[in-house]
N, C-alpha and C positions, 0 to 999 in steps of 0.2 A: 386552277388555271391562272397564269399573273406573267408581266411579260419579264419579270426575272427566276431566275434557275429556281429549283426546290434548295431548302438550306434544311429538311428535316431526313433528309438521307433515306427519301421512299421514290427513286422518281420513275418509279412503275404507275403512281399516282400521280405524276405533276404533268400538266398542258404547258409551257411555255409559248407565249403567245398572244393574240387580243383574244379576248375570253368573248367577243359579241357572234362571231359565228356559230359558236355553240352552243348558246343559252337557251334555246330554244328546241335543243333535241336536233332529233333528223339527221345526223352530222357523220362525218367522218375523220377519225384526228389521230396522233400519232403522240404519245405520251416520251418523257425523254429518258427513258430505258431504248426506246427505237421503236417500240412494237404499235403494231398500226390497229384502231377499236372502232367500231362503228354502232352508235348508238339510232335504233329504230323508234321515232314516236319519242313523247318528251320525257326528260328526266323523271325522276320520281320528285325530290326536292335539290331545291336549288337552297345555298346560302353563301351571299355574295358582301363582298368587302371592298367599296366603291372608293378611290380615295376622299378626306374629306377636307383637302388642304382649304380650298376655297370657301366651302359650305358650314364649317365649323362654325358655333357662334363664338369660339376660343378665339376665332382670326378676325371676329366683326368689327374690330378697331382699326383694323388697318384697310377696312372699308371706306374711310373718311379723311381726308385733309382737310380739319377743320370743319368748315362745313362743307366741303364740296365733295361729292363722290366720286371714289377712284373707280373710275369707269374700266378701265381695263381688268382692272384685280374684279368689277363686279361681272364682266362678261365672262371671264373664269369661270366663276361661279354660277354661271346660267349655264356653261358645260358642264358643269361637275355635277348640276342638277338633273342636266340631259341624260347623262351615261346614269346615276343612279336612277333617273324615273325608267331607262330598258331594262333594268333589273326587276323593279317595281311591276312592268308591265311583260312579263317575260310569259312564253308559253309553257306556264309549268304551272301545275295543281298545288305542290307548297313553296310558299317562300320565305324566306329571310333575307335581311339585306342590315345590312351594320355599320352604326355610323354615332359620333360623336352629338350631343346635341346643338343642332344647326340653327344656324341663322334664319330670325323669321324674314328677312327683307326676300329669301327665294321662295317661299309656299311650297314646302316639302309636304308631301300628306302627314296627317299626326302618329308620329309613331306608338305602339304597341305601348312598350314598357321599355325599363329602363331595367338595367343590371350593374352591379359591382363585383369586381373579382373578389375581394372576399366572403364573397357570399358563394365561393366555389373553392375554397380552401387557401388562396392568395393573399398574404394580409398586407392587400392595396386597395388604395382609392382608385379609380378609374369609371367615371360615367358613360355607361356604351348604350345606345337605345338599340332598340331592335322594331322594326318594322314586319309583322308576321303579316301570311295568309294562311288561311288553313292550316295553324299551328298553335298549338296550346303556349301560353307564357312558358318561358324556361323557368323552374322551379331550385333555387338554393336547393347548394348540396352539402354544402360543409360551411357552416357561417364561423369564421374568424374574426378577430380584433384586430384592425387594420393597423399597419403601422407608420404608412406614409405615402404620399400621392406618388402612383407611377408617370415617368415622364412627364411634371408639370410643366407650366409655363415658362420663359426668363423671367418675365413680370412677378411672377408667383414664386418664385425661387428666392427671388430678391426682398420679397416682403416678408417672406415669415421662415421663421428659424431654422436651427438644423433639425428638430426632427420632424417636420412641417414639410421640407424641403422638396421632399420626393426623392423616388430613382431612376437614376437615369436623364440628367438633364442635358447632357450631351446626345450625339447623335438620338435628338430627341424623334424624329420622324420615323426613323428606322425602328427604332424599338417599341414604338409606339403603336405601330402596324402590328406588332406580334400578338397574334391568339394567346391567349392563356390556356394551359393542358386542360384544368378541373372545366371551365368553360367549353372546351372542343368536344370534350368526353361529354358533360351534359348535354350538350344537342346532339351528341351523334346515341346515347342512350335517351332517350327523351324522345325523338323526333323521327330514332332510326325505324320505325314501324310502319307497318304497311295501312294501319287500320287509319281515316282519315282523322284528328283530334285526338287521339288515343295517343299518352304518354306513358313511356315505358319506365323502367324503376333510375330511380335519380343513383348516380354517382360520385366518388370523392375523385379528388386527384389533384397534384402539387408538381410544379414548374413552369415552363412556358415552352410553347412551339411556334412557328412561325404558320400561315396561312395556309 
């Protein structure tokens, strides 16, 4: 669910739309093939991808002028907390919820673990946490030799070399948002079982999909 189109060309699978009416099961909604689903009782699992433009601790610098706090960019970020704590607090038995490592000034709860795509067959850097309930750690499936940060910083572009540099430093928000394949396939074999904490057998897999 996300309030732009599907871009992975399944949209038998995609909600377009605010995704908070539904998080909680019960629902009635209409996927954008056309065809109309009605879910009884809550999801099985939820795994949810909250922006983290505000909450990043990537963006904590622009917290500050000087010494003073930019109050607006911080109120931002008391939303972006918001919308991630109804995920966090959703009526559903598993969850995940994904997100950059954030800034301590908003008291996110601690998350889980941490992950790197190349520890799913993608040789990038990228630091993703993961916040679980009733969910085993996602477990490496294909550990690679990274070759360069996905979508770094300007800052971070500009400090260290070309092969340092990363990919992707334009339309850096856009691509940044993007799932990794070997990563998607891991929690949907991994997670996709009905037994509570039970993981199911780890997989490989190389490219990228959007959410």
């Amino acid at each position: 669910c996300d309030v732009q189109e599907c871009s992975g060309g399944h949209p038998e699978w995609h909600i377009q739309g605010d995704v908070l009416p539904y998080i909680d099961g019960s629902c009635i909604f209409t996927t954008m093939d056309g065809a109309a689903h009605r879910i009884d009782g809550t999801w099985d699992l939820l795994i949810a991808h909250p922006p983290c433009t505000y909450l990043s601790n990537a963006g904590a610098r622009h917290l500050w002028k000087g010494h003073v706090l930019n109050q607006e960019r911080y109120e931002k970020g008391l939303e972006g907390k918001a919308f991630f704590m109804r995920f966090w607090n959703a009526n559903c038995p598993r969850i995940c919820v994904e997100n950059p490592v954030p800034s301590r000034i908003y008291g996110l709860p601690r998350y889980t673990q941490a992950i790197q795509p190349y520890e799913y067959g993608h040789p990038y850097s990228k630091r993703t946490c993961l916040w679980l309930k009733n969910l085993l750690p996602l477990q490496p499936t294909n550990i690679v030799e990274p070759i360069g940060t996905w979508c770094p910083s300007g800052s971070y572009s500009y400090k260290h070399g070309a092969k340092h540099k990363g990919i992707f430093t334009k339309d850096r928000a856009k691509n940044r948002s993007k799932t990794f394949l070997g990563i998607a396939q891991a929690m949907a074999q991994q997670w996709g079982v009905k037994t509570e904490k039970t993981p199911a057998p780890a997989a490989t897999g190389n490219g990228g999909m959007g959410k």
